[in-house]
C-alpha positions as CSV (number, residue, x, y, z in Angstrom):
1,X,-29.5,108.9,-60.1
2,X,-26.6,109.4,-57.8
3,X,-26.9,105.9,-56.2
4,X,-26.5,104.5,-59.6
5,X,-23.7,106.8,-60.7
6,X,-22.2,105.6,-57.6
7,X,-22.2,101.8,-58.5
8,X,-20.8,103.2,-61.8
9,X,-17.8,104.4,-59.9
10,X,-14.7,103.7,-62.0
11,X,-12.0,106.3,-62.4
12,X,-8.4,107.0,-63.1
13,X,-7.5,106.3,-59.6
14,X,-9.6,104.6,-57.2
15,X,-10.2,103.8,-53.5
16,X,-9.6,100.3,-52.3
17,X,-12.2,98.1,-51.2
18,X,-11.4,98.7,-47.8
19,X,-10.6,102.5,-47.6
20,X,-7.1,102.3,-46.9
21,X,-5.3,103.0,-49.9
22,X,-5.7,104.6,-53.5
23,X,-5.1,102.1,-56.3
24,X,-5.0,102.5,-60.3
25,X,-8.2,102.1,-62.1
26,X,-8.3,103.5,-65.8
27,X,-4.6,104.4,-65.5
28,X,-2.3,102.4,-65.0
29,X,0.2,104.3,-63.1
30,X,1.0,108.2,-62.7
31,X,4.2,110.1,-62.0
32,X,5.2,112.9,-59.9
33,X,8.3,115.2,-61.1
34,X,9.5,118.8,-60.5
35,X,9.2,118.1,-56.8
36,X,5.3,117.7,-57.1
37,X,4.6,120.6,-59.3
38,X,3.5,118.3,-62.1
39,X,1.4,114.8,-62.5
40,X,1.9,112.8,-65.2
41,X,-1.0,110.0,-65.9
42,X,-0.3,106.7,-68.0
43,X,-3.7,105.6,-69.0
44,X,-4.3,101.7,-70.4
45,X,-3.4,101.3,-74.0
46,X,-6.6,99.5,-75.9
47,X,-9.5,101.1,-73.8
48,X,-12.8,101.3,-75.3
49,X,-15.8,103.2,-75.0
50,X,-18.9,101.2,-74.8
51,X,-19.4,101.5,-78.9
52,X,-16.4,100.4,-79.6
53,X,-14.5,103.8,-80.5
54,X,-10.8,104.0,-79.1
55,X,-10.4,105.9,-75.9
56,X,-7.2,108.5,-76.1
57,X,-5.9,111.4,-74.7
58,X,-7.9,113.3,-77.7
59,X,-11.3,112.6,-75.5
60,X,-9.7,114.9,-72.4
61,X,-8.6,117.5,-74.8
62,X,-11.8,118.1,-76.1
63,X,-13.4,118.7,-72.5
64,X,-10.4,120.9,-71.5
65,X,-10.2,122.4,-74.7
66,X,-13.8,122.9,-76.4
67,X,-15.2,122.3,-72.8
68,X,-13.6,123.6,-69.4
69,X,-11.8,126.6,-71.1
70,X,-14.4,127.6,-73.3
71,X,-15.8,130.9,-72.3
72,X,-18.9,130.5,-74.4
73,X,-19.5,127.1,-72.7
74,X,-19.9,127.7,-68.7
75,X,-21.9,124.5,-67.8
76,X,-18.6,122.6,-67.3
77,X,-15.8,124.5,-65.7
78,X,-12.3,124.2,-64.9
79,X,-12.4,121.9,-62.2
80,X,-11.7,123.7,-58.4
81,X,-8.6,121.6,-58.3
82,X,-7.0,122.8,-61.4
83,X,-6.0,126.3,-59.7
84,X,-3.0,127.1,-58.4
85,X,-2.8,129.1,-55.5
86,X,-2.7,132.3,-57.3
87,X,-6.3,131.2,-58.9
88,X,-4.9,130.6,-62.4
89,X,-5.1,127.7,-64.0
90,X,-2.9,125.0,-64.2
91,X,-0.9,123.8,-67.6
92,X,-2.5,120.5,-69.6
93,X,-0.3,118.6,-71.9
94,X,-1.6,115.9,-74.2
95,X,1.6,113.8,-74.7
96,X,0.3,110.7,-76.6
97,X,-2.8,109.2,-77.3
98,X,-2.6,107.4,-73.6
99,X,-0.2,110.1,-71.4
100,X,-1.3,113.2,-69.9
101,X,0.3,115.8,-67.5
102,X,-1.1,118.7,-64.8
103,X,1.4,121.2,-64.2
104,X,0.9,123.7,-61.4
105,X,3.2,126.0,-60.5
106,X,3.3,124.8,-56.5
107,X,3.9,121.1,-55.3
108,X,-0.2,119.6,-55.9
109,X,0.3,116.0,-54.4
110,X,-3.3,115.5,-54.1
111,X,-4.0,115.7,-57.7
112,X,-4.5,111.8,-58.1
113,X,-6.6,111.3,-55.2
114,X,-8.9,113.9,-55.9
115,X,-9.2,112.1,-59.2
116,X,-11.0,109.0,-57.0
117,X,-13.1,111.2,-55.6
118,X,-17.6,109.8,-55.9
119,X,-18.6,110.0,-59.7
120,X,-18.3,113.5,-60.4
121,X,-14.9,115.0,-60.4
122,X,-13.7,111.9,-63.9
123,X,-17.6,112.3,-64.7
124,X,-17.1,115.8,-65.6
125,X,-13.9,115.1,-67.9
126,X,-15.0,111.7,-69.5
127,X,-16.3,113.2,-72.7
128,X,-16.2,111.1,-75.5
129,X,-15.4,113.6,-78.5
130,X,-16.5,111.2,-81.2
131,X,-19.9,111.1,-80.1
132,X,-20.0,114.8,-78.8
133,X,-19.0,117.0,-81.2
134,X,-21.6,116.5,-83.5
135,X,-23.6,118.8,-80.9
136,X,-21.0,120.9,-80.6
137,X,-20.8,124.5,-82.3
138,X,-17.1,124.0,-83.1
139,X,-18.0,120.9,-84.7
140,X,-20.9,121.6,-86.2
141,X,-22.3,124.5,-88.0
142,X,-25.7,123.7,-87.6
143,X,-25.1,123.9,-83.6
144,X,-26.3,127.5,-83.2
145,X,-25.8,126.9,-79.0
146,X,-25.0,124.3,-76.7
147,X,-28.4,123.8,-75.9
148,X,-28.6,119.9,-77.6
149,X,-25.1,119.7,-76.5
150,X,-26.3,119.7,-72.7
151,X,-29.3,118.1,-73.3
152,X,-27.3,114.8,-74.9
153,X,-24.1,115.2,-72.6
154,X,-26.1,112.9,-69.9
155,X,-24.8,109.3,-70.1
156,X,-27.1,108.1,-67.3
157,X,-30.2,109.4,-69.5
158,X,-29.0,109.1,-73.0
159,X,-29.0,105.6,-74.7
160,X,-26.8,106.9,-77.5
161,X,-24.3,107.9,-74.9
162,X,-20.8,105.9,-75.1
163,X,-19.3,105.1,-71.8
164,X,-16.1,103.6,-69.9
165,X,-18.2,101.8,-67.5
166,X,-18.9,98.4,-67.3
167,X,-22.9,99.4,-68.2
168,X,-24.2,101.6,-70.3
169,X,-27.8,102.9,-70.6
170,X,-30.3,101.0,-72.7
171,X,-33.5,102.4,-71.9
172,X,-34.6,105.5,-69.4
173,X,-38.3,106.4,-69.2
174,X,-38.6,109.7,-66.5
175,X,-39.9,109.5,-63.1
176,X,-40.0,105.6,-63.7
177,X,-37.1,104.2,-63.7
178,X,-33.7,103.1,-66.6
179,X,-32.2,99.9,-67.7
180,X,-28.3,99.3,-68.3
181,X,-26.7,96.3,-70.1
182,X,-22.9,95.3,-69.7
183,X,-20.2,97.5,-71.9
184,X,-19.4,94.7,-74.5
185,X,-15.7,96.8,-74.7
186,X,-14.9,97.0,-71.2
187,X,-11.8,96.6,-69.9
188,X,-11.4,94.1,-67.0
189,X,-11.1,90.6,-66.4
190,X,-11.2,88.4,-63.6
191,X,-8.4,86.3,-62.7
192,X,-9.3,83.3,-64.4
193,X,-9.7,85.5,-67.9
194,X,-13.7,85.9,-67.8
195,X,-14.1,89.2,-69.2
196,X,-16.3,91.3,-66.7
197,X,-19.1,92.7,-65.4
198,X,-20.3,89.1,-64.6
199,X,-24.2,90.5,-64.8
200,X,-25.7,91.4,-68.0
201,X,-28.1,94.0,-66.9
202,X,-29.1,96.4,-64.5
203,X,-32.7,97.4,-64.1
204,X,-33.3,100.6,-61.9
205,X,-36.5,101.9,-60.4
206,X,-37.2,105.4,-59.5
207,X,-38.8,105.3,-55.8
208,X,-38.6,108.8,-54.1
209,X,-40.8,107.9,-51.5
210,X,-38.9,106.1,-48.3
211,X,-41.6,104.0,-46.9
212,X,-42.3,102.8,-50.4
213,X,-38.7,102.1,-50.8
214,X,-39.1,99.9,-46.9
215,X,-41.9,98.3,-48.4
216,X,-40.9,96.9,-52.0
217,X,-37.5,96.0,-49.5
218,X,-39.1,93.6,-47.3
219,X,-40.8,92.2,-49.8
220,X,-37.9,91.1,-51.2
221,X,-38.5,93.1,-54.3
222,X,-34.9,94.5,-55.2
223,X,-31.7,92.4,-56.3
224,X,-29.2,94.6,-54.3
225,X,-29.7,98.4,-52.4
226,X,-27.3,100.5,-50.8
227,X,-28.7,103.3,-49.8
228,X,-32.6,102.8,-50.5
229,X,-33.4,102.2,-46.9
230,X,-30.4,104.1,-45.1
231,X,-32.9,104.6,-41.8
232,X,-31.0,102.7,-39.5
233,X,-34.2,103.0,-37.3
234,X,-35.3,100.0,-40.2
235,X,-32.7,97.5,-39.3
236,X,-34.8,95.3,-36.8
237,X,-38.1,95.3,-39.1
238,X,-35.4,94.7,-42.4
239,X,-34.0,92.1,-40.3
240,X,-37.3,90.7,-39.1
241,X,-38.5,90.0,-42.8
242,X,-35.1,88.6,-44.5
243,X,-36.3,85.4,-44.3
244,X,-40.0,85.8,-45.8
245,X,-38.2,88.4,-48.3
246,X,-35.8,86.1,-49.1
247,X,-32.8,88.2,-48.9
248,X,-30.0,89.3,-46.1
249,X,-29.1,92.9,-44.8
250,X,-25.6,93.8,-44.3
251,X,-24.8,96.1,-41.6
252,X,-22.2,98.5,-43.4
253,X,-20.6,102.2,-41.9
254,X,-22.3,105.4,-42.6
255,X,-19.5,107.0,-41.1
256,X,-21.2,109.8,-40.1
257,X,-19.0,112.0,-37.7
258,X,-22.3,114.3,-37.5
259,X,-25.6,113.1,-37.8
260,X,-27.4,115.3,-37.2
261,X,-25.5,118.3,-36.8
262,X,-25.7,121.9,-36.9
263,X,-23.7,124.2,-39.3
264,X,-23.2,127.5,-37.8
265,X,-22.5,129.7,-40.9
266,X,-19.0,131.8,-40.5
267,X,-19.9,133.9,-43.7
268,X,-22.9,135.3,-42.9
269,X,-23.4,138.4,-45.0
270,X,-23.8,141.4,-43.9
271,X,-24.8,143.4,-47.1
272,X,-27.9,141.3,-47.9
273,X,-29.2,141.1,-44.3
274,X,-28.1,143.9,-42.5
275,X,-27.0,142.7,-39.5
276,X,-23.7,142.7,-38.4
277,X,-24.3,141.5,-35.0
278,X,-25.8,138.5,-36.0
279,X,-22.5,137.9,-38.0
280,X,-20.3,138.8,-34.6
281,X,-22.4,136.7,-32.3
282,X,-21.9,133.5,-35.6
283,X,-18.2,134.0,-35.1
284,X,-17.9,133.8,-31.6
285,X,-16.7,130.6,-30.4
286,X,-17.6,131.0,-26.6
287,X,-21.8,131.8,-28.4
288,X,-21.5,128.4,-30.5
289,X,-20.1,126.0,-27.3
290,X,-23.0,127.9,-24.9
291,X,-25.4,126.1,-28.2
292,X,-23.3,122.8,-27.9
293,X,-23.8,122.7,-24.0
294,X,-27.4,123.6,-24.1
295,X,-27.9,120.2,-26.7
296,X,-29.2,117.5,-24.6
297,X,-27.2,115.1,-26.8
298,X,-28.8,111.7,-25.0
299,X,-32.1,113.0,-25.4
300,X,-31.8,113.3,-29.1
301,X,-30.3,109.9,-29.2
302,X,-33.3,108.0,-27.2
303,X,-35.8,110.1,-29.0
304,X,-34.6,110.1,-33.1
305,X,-32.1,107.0,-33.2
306,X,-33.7,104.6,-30.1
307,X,-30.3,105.3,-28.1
308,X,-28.3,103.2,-31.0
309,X,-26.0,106.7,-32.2
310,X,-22.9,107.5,-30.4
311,X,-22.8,111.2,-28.7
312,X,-20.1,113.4,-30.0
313,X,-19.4,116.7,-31.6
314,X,-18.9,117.1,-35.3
315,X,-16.2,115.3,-36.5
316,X,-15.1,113.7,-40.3
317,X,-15.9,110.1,-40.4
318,X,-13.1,107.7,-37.8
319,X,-13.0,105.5,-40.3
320,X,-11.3,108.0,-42.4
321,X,-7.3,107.4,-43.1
322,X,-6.3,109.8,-41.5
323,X,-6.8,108.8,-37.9
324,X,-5.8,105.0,-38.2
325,X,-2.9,105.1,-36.1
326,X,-2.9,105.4,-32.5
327,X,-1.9,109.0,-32.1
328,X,-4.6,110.0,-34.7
329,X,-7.3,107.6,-32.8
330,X,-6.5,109.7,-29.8
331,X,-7.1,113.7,-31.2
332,X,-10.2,112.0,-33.2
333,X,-11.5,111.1,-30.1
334,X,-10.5,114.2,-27.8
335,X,-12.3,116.1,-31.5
336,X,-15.3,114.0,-30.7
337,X,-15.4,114.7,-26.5
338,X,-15.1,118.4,-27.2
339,X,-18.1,120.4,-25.8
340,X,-20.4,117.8,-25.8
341,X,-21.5,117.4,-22.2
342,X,-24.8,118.6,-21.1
343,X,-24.6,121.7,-19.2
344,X,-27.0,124.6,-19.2
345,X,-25.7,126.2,-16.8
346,X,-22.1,126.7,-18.3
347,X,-24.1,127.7,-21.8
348,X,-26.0,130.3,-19.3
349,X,-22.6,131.6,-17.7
350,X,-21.2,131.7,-21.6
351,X,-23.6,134.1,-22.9
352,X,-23.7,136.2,-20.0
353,X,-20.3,136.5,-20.2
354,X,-20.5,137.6,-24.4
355,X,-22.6,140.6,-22.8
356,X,-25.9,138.5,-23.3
357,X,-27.2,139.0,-20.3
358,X,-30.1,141.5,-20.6
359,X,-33.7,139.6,-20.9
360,X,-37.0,140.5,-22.0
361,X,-40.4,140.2,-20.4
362,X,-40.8,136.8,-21.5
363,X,-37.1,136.0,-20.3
364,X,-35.5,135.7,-23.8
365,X,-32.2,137.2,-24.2
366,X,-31.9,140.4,-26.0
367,X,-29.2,142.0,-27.9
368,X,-27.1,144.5,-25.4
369,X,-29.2,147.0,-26.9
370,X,-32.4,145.6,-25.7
371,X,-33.9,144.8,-29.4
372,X,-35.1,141.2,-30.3
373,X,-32.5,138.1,-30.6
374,X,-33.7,135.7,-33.0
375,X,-31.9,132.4,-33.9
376,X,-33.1,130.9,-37.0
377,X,-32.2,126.7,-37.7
378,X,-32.8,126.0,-41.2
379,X,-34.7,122.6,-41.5
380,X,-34.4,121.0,-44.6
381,X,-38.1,119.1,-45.5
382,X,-38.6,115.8,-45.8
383,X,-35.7,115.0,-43.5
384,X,-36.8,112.5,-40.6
385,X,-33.6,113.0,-38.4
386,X,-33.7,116.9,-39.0
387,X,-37.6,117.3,-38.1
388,X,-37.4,115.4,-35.1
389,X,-34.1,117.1,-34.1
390,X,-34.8,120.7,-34.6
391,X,-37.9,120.4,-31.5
392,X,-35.5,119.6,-29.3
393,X,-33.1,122.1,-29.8
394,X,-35.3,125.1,-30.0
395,X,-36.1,123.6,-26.3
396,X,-32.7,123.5,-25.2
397,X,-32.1,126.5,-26.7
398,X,-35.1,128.7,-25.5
399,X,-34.1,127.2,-22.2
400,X,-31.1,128.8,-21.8
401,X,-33.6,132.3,-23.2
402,X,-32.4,132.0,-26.9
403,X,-35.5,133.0,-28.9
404,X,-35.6,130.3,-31.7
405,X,-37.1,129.8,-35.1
406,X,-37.2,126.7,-37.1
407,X,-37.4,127.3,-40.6
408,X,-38.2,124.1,-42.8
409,X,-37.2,125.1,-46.3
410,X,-37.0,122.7,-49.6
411,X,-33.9,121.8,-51.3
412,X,-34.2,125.1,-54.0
413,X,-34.6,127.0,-50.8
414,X,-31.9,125.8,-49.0
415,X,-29.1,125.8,-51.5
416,X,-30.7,129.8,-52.2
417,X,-29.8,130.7,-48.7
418,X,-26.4,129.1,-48.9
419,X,-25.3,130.3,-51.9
420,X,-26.4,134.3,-50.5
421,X,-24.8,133.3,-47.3
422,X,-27.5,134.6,-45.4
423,X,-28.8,130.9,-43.4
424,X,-28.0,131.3,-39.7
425,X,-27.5,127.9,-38.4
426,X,-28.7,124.4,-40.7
427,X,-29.3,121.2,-40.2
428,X,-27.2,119.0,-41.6
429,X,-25.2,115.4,-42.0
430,X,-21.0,115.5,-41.6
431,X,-19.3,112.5,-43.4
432,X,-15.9,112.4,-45.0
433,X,-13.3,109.9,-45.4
434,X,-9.7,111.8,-46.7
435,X,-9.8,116.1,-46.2
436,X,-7.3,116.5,-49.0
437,X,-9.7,115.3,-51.5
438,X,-13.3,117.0,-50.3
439,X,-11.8,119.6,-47.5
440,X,-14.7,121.3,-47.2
441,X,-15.9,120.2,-44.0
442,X,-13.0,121.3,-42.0
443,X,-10.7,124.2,-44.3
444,X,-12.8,127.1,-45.9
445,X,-12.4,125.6,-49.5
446,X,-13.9,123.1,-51.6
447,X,-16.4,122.8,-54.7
448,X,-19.7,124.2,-53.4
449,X,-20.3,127.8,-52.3
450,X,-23.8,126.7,-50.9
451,X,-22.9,124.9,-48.3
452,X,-20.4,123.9,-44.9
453,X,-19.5,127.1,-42.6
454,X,-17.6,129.0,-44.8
455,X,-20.0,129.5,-48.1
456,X,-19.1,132.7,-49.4
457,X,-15.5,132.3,-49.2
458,X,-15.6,129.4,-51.1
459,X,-18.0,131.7,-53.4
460,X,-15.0,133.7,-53.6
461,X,-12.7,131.1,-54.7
462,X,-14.5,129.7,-57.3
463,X,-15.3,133.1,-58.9
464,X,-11.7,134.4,-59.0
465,X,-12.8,137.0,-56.3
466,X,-16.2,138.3,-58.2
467,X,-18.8,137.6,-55.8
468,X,-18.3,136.4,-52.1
469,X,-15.4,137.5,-49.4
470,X,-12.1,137.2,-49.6
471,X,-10.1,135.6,-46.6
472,X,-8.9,138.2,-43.6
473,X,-5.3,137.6,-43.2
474,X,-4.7,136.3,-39.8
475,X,-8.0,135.2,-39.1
476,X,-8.8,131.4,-38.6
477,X,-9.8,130.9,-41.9
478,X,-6.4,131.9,-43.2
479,X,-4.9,129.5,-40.9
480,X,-6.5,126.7,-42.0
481,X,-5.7,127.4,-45.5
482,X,-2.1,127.8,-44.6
483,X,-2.5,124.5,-43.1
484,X,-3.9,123.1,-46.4
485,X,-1.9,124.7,-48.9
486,X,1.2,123.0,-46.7
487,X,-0.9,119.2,-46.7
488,X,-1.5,119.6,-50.8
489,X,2.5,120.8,-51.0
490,X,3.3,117.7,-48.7
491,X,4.7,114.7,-50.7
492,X,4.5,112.5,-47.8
493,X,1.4,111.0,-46.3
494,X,2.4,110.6,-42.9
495,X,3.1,114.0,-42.7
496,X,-0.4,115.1,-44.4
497,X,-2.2,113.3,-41.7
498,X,-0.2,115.5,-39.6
499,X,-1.3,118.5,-41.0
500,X,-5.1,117.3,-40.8
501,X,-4.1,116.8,-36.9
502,X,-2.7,120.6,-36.5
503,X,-6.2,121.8,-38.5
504,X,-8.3,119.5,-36.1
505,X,-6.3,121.6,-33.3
506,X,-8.2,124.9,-34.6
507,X,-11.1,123.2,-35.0
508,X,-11.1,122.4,-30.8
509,X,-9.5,125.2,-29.2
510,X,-11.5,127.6,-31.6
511,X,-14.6,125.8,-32.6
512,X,-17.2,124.3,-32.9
513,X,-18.2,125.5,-36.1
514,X,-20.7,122.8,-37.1
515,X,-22.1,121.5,-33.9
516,X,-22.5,117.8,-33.8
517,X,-25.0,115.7,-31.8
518,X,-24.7,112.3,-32.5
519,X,-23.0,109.8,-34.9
520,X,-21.3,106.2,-35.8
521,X,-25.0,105.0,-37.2
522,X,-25.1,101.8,-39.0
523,X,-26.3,101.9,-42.8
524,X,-28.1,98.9,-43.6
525,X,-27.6,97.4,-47.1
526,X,-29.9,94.9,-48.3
527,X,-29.5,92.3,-50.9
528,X,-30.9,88.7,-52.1
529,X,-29.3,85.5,-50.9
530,X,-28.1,84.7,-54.3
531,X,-26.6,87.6,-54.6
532,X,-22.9,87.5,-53.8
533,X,-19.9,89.6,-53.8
534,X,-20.6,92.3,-51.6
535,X,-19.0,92.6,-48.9
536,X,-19.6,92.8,-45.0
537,X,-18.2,96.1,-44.7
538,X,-18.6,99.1,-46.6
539,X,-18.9,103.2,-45.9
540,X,-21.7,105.0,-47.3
541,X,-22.1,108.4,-45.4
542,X,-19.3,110.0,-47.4
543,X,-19.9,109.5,-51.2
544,X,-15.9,111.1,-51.8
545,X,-14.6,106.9,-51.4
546,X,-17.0,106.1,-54.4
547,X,-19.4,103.3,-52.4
548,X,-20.4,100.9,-53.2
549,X,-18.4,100.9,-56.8
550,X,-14.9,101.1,-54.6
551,X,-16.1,97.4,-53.6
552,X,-16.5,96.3,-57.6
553,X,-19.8,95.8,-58.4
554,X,-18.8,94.5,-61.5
555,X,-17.5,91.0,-60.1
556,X,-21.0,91.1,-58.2
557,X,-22.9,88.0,-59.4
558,X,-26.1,85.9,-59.3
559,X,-25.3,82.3,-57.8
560,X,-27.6,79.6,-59.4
């Protein structure tokens, strides 16, 4: 369902269709005073959900109030951006049915962006009261728990659902597939007047299998998909059938800046496995290059992506804002050349010279005190680019007498390991577009104590310091969150992007800590001839920019 939420895409704030600015979308403008400290939003006067039922400020105070804050109710949270740096919460005031303020007690200039961020940071808040509370305890005596609450608070599956999108759901049948019809009440209108979405309904099929997906594709069976055959190993078949299918494929940006890559976890713990040596070795920046050398980068590029990647280490996406000028450009790229060449014999000198230099009788290394050194690579399943990846690796690796283990796990598994902190190294895909929204993949915050480098500090974070591990001061961690607490403080954006460039610093001299391979894939999008409106370029890797909704679905139309 995420591919449809993200078509849904339509927030307070908003990214522009071409990823270089943030414009108003359900607001109409929003304020900064007290030097940054608080954000005042102006939402439109005469929004509607889709039943009809005024939209006011009455809506948010029920999910902050009866929601967010409420103890008894943990399913939504206060969201990780409503903190101030101290970990308490910020101040809300409702100050007429349309104007609301955040106040923090530290400069936040992020606040609106982080607002545009994919479907889930305003799908969280967008709680319409009048429809909810009838489930609600509060509300509603007969409410015992907040059981039917959760099980109705899913607009995507609940017909009853109001919404401020321009569709709302009209039918859903599990593992099969939902049907959405324009939001007679919504709010925009194309330049000539014609109230939108210009299509009437939305028709969405459930296929979880890929080759399926291909299949039904070429045959020219789907209107429009954006991320249903992502494989840009497709495009020449996709391309070789548009004519029989009747449709074209549009050769947009995943953006990747690390796909695949390897996450090389910084917070392994200790307590659960036992093994503080295996956390030392983890943290040692001259162990994770010797891995980076060892990669034979082309190899991985002929084999999984026919030699059509780019070889780099992990970066964010270049596309992203914040390298667009020419002295950005130039530390993106010197990010993306770090570590990269093929060289065994420098990975070789590298771990000798970390005290790795004793061998066993089948030549692996062994810890200095002579016991077994294991490296395990978590391999998610199902993954095409991850299977084929993790073979060549555990080669490179064993070559250079690292003993190595691939360990394919399912999603339950994988999130399990992240959220104990306990996976070694993991396979995974880097994409991001602005840091100061989703920082995750570069400072040791962010919303999800699964996964990235630094899992159980986020764990930390989001727990007010009940589970997980604090920050060590001086450490490189608390660097780059000196770094970001500055960039969120900074009013100008010139001066942000700075701040990303003095992170991206650490990142080189005392990285890698996800250790990219390849990257700068094309993501094909395929649509029907008579289906117009979208257009030729697009970013998908990194769901943060909201794509494809950022490029306004709703003026998408069917020409006759």
């Amino acid at each position: 369902m995420g591919n449809l939420r993200m078509i849904m895409y339509d927030p307070p704030v908003r990214w522009n269709r071409d990823y270089t600015a943030y414009i108003p979308g359900l607001v109409k403008k929003w304020e900064f005073s007290d030097e940054g400290k608080t954000i005042t939003f102006y939402f439109r006067k005469g929004l509607k959900w889709s039943d009809g039922y005024p939209f006011t400020m009455e809506d948010l105070r029920f999910w902050w109030e009866d929601l967010a804050t409420n103890d008894e109710y943990r399913v939504i949270q206060p969201p990780w951006w409503s903190h101030n740096i101290d970990g308490t919460l910020m101040k809300v005031k409702f100050i007429d049915d349309y104007t609301i303020s955040f106040t923090f007690k530290e400069p936040h200039w992020n606040i609106p962006y982080i607002l545009a961020s994919g479907f889930w940071e305003w799908e969280s808040m967008m709680k319409p009261k009048h429809y909810l509370k009838q489930f609600h305890p509060k509300y509603n005596s007969e409410m015992k728990n907040y059981t039917t609450f959760q099980d109705k608070d899913k607009w995507w599956l609940n017909p009853e659902y109001p919404v401020l999108f321009a569709w709302h759901t009209v039918e859903y049948t599990p593992g099969e597939g939902a049907t959405y019809e324009r939001n007679p009440y919504y709010w925009k209108i194309d330049t000539a007047g014609n109230q939108l979405p210009y299509i009437d309904r939305i028709e969405v099929r459930y296929v979880t299998d890929p080759e399926v997906r291909l299949l039904q594709a070429i045959r020219g069976e789907y209107d429009a998909t954006f991320r249903g055959v992502k494989d840009p190993l497709k495009i020449p078949l996709l391309k070789e059938k548009e004519k029989s299918g009747n449709y074209r494929v549009i050769l947009w940006k995943e953006g990747a800046g690390a796909w695949p890559g390897v996450t090389v976890n910084q917070t392994y713990n200790v307590e659960k496995t036992k093994d503080p040596f295996m956390r030392n070795l983890l943290r040692n920046k001259y162990f994770r290059r010797a891995l980076s050398y060892a990669i034979d980068r082309k190899r991985v590029n002929d084999v999984v992506w026919n030699g059509m990647a780019r070889i780099q280490q992990f970066t964010i996406s270049e596309e992203s804002w914040h390298f667009a000028s020419p002295e950005g450009k130039k530390i993106w790229q010197e990010w993306a050349n770090s570590y990269v060449e093929y060289n065994p014999q420098k990975a070789n000198e590298l771990l000798d010279e970390i005290g790795l230099n004793k061998r066993d009788k089948d030549g692996f290394r062994t810890r200095p005190d002579g016991t077994k050194l294991e490296l395990i690579l978590d391999v998610r399943a199902g993954k095409r680019v991850f299977s084929e990846t993790a073979p060549i690796l555990k080669k490179n690796w064993e070559a250079i007498g690292l003993r190595t283990v691939i360990n394919t796990v399912n999603k339950a598994t994988q999130k399990l390991r992240g959220a104990q902190s306990i996976y070694q190294l993991r396979m995974d895909e880097a994409s991001e577009m602005d840091l100061w929204i989703y920082p995750d993949w570069v400072f040791p915050t962010g919303t999800d104590p699964c996964r990235r480098m630094w899992p159980y500090i986020v764990r930390y974070q989001i727990t007010n310091g009940r589970e997980g591990e604090p920050i060590k001061k001086g450490s490189v961690e608390d660097r780059l969150m000196e770094i970001y607490n500055k960039g969120i403080s900074e009013p100008d954006l010139e001066k942000r992007n700075h701040y990303i460039w003095d992170a991206v610093r650490i990142h080189i001299d005392e990285g890698p800590f996800c250790i990219g391979i390849t990257g700068g894939q094309p993501s094909p999008v395929v649509v029907k001839n008579n289906f117009r409106n979208v257009p030729d370029f697009g970013v998908l890797g990194p769901w943060a920019v909201g794509a494809p909704g950022n490029t306004n679905p709703e003026q998408y139309f069917f020409k006759r």
